[in-house]
PAKOLVEX-733994 format. One record per atom (N, C-alpha, C): residue number from 0; residue in one letter; atom name; x, y, z. Coordinates in nm, 4 decimals. Each point is the difference from the previous one (the first is absolute). Layout:
// residues N
   nr  rest  atom      east     north        up
  NUM     a    CA         X         Y         Z
...
//
This chain:
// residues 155
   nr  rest  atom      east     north        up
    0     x     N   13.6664    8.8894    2.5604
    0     x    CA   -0.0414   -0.1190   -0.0719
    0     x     C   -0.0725   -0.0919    0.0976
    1     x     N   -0.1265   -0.0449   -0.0252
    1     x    CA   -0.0537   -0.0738    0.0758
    1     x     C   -0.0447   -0.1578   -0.0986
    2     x     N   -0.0074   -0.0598    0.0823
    2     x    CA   -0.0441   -0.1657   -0.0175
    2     x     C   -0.1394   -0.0290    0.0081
    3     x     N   -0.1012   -0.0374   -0.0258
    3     x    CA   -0.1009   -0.0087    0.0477
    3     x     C   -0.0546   -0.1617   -0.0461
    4     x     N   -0.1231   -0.0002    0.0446
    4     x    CA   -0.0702   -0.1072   -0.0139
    4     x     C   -0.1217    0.0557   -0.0837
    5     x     N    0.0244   -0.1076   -0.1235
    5     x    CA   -0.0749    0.0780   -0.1207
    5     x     C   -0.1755   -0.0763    0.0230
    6     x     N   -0.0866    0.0753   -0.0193
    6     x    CA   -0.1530   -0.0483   -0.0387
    6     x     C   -0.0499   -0.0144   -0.0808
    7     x     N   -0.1340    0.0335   -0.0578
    7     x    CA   -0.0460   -0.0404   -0.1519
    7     x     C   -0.0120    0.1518    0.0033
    8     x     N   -0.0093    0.1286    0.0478
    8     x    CA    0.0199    0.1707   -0.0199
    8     x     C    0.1532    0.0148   -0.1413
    9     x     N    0.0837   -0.1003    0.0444
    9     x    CA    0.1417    0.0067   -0.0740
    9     x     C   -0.0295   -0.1104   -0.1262
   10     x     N   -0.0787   -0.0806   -0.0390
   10     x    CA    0.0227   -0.0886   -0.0672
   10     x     C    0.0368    0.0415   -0.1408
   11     x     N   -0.0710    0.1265   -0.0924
   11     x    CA    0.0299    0.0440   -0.1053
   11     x     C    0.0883    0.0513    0.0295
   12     x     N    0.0984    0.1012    0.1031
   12     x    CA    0.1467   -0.0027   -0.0058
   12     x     C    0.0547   -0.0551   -0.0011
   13     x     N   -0.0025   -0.1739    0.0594
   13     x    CA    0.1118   -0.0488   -0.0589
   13     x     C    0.0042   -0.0947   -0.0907
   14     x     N   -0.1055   -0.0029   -0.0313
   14     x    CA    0.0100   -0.0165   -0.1751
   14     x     C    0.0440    0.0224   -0.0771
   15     x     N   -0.0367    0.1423   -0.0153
   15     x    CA    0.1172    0.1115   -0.0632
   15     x     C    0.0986    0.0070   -0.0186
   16     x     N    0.0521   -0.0405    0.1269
   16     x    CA    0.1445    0.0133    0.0280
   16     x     C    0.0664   -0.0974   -0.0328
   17     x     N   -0.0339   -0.1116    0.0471
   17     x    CA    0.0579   -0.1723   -0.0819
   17     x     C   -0.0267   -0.0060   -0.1544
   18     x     N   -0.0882    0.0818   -0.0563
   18     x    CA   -0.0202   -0.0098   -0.1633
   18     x     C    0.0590    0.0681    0.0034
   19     x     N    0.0527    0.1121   -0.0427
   19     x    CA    0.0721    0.1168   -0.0121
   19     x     C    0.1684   -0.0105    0.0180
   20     x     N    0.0061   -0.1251    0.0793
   20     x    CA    0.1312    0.0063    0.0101
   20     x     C    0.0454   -0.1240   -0.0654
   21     x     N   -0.0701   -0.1516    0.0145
   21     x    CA    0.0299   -0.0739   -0.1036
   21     x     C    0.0005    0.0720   -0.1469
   22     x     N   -0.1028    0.0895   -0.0486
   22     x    CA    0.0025    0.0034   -0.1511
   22     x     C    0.1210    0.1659    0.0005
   23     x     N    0.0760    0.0248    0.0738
   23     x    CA    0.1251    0.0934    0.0270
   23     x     C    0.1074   -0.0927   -0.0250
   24     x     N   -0.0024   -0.0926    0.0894
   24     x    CA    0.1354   -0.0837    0.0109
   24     x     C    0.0371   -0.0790   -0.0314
   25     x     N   -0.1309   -0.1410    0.0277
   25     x    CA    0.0346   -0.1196   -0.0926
   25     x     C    0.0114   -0.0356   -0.1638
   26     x     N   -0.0129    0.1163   -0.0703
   26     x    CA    0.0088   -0.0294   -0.1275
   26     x     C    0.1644    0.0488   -0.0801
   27     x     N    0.0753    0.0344    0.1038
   27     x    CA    0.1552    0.0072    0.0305
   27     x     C    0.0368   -0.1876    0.0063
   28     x     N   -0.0753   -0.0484    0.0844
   28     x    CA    0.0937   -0.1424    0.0104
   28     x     C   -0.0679   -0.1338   -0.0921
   29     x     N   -0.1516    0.0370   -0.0114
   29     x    CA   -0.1405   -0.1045   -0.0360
   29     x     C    0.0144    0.0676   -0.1423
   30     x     N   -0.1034   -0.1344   -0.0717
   30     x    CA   -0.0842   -0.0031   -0.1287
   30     x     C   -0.1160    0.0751    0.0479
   31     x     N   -0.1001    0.0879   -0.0946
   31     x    CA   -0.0950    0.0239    0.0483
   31     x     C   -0.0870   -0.1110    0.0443
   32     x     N    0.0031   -0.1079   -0.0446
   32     x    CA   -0.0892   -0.0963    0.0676
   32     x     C   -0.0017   -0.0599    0.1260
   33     x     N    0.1239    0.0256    0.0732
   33     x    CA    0.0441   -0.0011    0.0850
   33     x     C   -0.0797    0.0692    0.1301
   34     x     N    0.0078    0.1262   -0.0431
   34     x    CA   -0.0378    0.1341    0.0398
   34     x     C   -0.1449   -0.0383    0.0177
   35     x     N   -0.0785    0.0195   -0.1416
   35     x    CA   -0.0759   -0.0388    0.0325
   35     x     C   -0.0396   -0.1308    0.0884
   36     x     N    0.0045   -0.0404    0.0286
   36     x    CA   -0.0175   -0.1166    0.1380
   36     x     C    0.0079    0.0289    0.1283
   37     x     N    0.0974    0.0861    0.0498
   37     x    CA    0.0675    0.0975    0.1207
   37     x     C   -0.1144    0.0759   -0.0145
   38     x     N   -0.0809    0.0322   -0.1091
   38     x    CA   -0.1041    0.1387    0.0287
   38     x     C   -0.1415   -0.1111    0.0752
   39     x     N    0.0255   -0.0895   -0.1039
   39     x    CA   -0.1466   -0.0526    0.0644
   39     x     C    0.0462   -0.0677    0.1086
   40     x     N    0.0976   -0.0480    0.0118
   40     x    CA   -0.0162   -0.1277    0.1547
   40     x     C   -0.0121    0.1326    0.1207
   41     x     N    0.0528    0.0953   -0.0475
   41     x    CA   -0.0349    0.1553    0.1082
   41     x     C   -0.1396    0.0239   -0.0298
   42     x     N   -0.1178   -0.0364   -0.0012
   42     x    CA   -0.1242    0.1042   -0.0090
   42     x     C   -0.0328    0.0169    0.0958
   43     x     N   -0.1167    0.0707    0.0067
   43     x    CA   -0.0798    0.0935    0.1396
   43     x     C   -0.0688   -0.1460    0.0754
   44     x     N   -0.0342   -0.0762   -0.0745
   44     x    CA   -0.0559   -0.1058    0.0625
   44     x     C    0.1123   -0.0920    0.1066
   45     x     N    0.1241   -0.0275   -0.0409
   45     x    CA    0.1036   -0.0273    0.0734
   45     x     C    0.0268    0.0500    0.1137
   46     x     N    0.0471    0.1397   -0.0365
   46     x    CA    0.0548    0.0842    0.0960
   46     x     C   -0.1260    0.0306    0.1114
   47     x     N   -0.1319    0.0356   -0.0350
   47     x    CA   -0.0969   -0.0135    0.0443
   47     x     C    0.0238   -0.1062    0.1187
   48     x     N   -0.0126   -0.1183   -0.0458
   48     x    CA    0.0286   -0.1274    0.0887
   48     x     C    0.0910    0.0002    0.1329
   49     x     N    0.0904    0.0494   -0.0392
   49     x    CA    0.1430    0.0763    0.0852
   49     x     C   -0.0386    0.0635    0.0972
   50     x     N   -0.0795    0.1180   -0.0599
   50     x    CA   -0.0467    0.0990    0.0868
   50     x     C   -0.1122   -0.0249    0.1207
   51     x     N   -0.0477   -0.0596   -0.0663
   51     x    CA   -0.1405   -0.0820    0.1314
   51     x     C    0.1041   -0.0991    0.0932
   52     x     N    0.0845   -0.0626   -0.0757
   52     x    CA    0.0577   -0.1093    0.1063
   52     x     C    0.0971    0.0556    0.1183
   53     x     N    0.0189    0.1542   -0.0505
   53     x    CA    0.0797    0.0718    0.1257
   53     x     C    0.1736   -0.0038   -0.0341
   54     x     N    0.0284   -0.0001   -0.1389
   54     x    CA    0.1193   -0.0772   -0.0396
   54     x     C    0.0805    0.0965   -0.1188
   55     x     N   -0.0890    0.1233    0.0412
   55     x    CA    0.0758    0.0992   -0.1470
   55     x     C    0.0298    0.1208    0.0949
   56     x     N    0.1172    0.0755   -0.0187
   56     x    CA    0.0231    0.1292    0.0398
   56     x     C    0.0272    0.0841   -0.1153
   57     x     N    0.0064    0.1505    0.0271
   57     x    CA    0.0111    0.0965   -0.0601
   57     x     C    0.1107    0.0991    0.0967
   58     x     N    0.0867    0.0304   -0.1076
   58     x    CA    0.1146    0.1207    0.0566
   58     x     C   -0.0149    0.1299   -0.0635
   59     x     N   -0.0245    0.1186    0.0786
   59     x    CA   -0.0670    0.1414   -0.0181
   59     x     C    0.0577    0.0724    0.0790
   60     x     N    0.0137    0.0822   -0.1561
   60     x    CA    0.0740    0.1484    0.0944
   60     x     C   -0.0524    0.0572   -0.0584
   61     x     N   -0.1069    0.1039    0.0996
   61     x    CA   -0.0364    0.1354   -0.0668
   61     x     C   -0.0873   -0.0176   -0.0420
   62     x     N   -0.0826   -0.1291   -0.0042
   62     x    CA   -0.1053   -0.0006   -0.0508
   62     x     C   -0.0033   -0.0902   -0.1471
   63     x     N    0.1481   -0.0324   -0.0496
   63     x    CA    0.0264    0.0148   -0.1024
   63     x     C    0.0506   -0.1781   -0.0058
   64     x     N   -0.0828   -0.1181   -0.0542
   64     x    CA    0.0940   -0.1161   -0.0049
   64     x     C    0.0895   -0.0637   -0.0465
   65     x     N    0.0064   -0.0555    0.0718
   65     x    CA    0.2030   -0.0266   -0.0437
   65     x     C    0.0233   -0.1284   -0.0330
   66     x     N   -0.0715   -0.0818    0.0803
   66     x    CA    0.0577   -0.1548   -0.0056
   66     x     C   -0.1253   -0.0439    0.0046
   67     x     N    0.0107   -0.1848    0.0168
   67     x    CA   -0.1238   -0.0771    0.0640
   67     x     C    0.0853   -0.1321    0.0058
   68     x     N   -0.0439   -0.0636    0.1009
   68     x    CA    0.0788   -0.1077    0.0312
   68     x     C   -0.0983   -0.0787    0.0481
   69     x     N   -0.0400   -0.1818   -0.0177
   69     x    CA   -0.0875   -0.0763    0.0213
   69     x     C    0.0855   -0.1481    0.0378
   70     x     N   -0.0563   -0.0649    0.1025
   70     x    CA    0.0086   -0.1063    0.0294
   70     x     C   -0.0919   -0.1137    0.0079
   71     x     N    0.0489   -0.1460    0.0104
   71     x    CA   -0.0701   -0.1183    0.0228
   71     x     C    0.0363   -0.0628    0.0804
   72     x     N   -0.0011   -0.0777    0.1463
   72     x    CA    0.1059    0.0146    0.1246
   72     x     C    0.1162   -0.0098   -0.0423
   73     x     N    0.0747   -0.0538   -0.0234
   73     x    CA    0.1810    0.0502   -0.0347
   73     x     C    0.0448    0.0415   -0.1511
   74     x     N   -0.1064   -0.0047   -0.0632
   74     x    CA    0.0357    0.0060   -0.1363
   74     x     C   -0.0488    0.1521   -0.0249
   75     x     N    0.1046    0.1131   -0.0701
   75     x    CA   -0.0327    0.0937   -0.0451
   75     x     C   -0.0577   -0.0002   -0.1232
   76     x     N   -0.0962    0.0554   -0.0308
   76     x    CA   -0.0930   -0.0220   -0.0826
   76     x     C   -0.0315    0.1054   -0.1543
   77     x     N    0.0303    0.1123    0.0159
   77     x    CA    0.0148    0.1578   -0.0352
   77     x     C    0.0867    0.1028    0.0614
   78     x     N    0.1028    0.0305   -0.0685
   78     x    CA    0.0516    0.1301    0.0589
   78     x     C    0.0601    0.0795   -0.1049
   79     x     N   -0.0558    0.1505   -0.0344
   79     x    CA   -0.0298    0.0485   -0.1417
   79     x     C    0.0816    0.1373    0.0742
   80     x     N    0.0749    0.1091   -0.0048
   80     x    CA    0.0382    0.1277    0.0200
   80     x     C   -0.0936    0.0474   -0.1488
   81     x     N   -0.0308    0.1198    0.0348
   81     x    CA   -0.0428    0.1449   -0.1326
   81     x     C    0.1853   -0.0558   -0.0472
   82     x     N   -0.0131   -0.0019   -0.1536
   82     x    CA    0.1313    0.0013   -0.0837
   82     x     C    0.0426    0.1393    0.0059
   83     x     N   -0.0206    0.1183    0.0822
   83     x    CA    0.0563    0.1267   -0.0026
   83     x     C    0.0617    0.0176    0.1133
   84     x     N    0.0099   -0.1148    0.0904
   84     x    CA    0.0087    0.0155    0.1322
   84     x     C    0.0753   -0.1023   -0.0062
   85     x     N    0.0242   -0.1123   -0.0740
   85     x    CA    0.1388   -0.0892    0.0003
   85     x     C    0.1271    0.0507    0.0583
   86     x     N    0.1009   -0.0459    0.0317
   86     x    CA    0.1581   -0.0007    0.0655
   86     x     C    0.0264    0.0669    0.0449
   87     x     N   -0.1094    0.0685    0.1155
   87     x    CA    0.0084    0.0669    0.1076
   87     x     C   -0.0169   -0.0357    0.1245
   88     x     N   -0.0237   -0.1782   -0.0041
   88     x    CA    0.0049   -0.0462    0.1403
   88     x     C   -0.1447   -0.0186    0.0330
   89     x     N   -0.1129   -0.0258   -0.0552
   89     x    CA   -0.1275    0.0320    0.0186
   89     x     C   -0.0400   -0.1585    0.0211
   90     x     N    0.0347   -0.0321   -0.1284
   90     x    CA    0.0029   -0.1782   -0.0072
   90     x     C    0.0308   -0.0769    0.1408
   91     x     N    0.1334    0.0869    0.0495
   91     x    CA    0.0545   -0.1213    0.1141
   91     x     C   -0.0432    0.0181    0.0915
   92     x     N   -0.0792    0.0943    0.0345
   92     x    CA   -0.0310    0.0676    0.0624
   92     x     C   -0.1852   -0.0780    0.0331
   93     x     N   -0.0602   -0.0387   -0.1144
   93     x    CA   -0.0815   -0.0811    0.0095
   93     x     C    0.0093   -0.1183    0.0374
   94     x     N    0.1312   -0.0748   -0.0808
   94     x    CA    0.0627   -0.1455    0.0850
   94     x     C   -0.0075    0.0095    0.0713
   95     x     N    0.0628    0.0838    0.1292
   95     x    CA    0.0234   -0.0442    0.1197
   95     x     C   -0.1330   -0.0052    0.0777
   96     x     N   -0.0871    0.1263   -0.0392
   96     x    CA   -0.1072    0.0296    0.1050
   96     x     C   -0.1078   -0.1544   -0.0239
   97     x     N   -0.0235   -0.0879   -0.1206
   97     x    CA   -0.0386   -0.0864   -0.0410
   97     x     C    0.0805   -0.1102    0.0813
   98     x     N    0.1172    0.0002   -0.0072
   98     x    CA    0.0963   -0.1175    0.0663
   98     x     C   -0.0644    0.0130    0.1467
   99     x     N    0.0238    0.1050    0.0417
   99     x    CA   -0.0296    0.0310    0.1606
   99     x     C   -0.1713   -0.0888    0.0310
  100     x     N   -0.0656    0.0480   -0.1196
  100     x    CA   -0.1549   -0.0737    0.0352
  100     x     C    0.0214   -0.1716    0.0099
  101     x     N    0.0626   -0.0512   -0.1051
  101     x    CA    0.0126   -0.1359   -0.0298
  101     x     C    0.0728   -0.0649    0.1088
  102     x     N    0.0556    0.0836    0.0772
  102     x    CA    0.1475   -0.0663    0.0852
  102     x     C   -0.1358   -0.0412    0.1654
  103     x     N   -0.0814    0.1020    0.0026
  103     x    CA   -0.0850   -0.0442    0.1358
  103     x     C   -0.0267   -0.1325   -0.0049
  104     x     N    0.0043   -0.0591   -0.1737
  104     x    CA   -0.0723   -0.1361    0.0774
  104     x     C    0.0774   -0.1373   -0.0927
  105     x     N    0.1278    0.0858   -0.0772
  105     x    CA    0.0724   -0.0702   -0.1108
  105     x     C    0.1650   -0.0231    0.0110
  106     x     N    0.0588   -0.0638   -0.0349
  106     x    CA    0.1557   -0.0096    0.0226
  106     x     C    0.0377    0.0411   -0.1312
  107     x     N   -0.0438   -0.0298   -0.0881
  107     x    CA    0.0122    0.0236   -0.1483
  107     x     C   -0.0893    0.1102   -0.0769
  108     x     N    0.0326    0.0256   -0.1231
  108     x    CA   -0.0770    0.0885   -0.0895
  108     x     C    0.0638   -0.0777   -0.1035
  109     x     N   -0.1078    0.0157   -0.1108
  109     x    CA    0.0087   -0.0548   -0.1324
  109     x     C   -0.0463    0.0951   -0.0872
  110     x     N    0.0452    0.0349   -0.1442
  110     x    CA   -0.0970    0.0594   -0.1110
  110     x     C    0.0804   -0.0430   -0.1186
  111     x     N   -0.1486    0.0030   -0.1002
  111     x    CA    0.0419   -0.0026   -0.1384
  111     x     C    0.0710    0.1420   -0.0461
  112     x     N    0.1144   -0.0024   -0.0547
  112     x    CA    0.0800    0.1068   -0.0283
  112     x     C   -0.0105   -0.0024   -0.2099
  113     x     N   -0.0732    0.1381    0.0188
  113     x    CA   -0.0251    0.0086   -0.1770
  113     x     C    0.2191    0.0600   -0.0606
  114     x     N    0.0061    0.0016   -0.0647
  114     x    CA    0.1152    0.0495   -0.0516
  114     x     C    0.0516    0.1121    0.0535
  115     x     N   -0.1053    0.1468   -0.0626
  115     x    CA    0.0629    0.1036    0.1067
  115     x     C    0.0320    0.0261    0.1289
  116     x     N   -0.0670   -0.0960    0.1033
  116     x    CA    0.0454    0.0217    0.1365
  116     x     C    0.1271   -0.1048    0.0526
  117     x     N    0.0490   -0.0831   -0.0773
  117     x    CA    0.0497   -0.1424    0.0352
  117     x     C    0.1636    0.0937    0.0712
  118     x     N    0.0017    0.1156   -0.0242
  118     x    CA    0.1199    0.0972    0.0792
  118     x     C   -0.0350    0.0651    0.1262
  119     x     N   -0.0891    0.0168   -0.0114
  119     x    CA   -0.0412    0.0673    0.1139
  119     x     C   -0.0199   -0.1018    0.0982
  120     x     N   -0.0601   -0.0987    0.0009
  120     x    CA   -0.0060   -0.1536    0.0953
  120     x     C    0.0860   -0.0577   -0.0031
  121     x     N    0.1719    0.0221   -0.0365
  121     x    CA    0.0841   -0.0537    0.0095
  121     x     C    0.0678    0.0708    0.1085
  122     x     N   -0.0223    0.1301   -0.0365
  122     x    CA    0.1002    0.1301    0.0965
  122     x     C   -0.0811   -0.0314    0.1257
  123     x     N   -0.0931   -0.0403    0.0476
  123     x    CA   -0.0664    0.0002    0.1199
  123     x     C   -0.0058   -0.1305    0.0540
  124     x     N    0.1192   -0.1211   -0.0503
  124     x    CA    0.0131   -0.1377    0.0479
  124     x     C   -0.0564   -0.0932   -0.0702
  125     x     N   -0.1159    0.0121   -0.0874
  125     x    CA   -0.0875   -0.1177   -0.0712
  125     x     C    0.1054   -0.1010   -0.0557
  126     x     N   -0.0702   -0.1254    0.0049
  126     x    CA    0.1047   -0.0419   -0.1132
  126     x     C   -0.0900   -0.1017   -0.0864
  127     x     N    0.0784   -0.0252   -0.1305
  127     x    CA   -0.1026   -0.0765   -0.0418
  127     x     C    0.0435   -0.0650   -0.0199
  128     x     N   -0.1726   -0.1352    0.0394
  128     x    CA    0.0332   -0.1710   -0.0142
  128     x     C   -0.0653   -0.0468   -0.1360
  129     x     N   -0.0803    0.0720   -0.0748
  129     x    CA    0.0006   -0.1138   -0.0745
  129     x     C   -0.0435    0.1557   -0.1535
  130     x     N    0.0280   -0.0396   -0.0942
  130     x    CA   -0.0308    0.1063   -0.1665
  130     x     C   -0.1012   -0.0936   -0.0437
  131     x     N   -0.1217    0.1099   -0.0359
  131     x    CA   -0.1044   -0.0864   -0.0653
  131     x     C   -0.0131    0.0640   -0.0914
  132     x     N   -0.1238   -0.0629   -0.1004
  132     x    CA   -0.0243    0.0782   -0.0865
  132     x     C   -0.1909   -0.0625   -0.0353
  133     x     N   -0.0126    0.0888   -0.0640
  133     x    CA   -0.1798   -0.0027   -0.0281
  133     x     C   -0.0590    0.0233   -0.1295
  134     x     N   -0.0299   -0.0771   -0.0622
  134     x    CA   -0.0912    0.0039   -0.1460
  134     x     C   -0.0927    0.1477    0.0346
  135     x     N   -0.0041    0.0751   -0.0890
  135     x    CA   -0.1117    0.0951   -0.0440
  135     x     C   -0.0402   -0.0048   -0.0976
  136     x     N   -0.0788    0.0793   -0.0828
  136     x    CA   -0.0266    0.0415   -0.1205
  136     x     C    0.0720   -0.0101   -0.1155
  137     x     N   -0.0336   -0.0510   -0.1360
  137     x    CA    0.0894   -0.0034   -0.1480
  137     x     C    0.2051   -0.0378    0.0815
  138     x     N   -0.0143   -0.1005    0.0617
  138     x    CA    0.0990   -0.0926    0.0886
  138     x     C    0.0613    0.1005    0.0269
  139     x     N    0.0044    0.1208    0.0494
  139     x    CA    0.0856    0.0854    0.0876
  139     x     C    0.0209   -0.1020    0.1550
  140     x     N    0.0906    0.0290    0.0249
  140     x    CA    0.0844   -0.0422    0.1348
  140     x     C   -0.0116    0.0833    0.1120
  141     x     N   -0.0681   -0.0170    0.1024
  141     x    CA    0.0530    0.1006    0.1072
  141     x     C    0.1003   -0.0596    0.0812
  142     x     N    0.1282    0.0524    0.0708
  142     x    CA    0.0833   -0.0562    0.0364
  142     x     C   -0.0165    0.0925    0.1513
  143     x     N    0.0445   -0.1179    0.1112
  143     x    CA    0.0052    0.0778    0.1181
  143     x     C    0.0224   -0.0901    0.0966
  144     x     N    0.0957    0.0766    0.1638
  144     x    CA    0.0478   -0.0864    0.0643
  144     x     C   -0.0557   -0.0105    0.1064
  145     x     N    0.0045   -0.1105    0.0915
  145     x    CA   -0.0494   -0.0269    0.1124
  145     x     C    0.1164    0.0381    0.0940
  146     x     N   -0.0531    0.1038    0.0892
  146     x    CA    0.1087   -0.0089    0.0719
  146     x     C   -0.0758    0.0097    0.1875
  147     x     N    0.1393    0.0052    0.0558
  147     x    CA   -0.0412   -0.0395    0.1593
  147     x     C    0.0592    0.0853    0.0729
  148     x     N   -0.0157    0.0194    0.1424
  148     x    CA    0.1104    0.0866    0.1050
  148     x     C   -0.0707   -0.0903    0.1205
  149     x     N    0.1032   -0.0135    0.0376
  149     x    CA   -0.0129   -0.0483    0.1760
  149     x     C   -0.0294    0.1187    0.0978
  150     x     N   -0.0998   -0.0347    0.0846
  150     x    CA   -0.0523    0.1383    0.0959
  150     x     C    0.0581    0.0014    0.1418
  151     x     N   -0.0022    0.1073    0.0597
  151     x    CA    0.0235   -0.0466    0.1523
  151     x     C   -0.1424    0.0280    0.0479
  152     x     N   -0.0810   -0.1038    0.0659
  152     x    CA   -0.1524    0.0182    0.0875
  152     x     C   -0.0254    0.1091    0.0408
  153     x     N   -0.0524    0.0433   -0.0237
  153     x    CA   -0.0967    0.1365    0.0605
  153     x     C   -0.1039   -0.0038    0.1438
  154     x     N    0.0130   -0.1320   -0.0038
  154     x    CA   -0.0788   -0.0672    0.1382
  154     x     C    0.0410   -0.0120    0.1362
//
């Protein structure tokens, strides 16, 4: 399994992969309108953005992708596993290597936590400070938490 530093060569993979797995998973916890929103605030133009700024990775094995994980200096920004590749450790496995980037120049990490992951960022220390919620479409609600972890410097 390797980590890499993703370019615009990867950009329609992980597209793919963040659509593919919101419209897999989030319609377990979300309204579709919901969903839909998670699809667009993810487009190629976004992630795109990510990718030029030096701030998106990709996890590959075999050729085959697995994850993608994106940052904004302490704030995690995107982090999507393939939904076939869920609760095998792949996820935390992205946390940390992401934590490890943020910690060179951060004491903290922050992310918006959608519903399905708000377990997985708990088991790995997050905690959350504050439950929000967000107007979408025909008044669907998106609900989601802010949460935090204290870092040790990487510096």
């Amino acid at each position: 399994m390797n980590l890499i530093s993703a370019n615009l060569e990867h950009l329609d993979q992980i597209y793919a992969l963040v659509q593919d797995t919101i419209q897999s998973v989030y319609p377990k916890y979300y309204p579709l309108e919901v969903v839909d929103f998670f699809c667009a605030h993810h487009c190629k133009e976004n992630i795109e953005k990510d990718i030029i700024a030096g701030t998106v990775f990709l996890m590959v094995d075999r050729s085959v992708v697995i994850g993608t994980a994106s940052y904004y200096k302490y704030h995690i920004t995107r982090l999507y596993v393939n939904h076939t590749y869920q609760g095998k450790g792949y996820g935390t496995y992205l946390m940390q290597s992401i934590e490890q980037e943020i910690a060179k120049n951060y004491s903290k990490v922050s992310l918006d936590a959608s519903l399905p992951a708000v377990h997985l960022y708990e088991s790995l220390g997050y905690r959350t400070v504050s439950h929000e919620k967000y107007p979408v479409d025909n008044d669907a609600i998106l609900v989601y938490e802010i949460m935090e972890k204290e870092l040790i410097p990487m510096n």
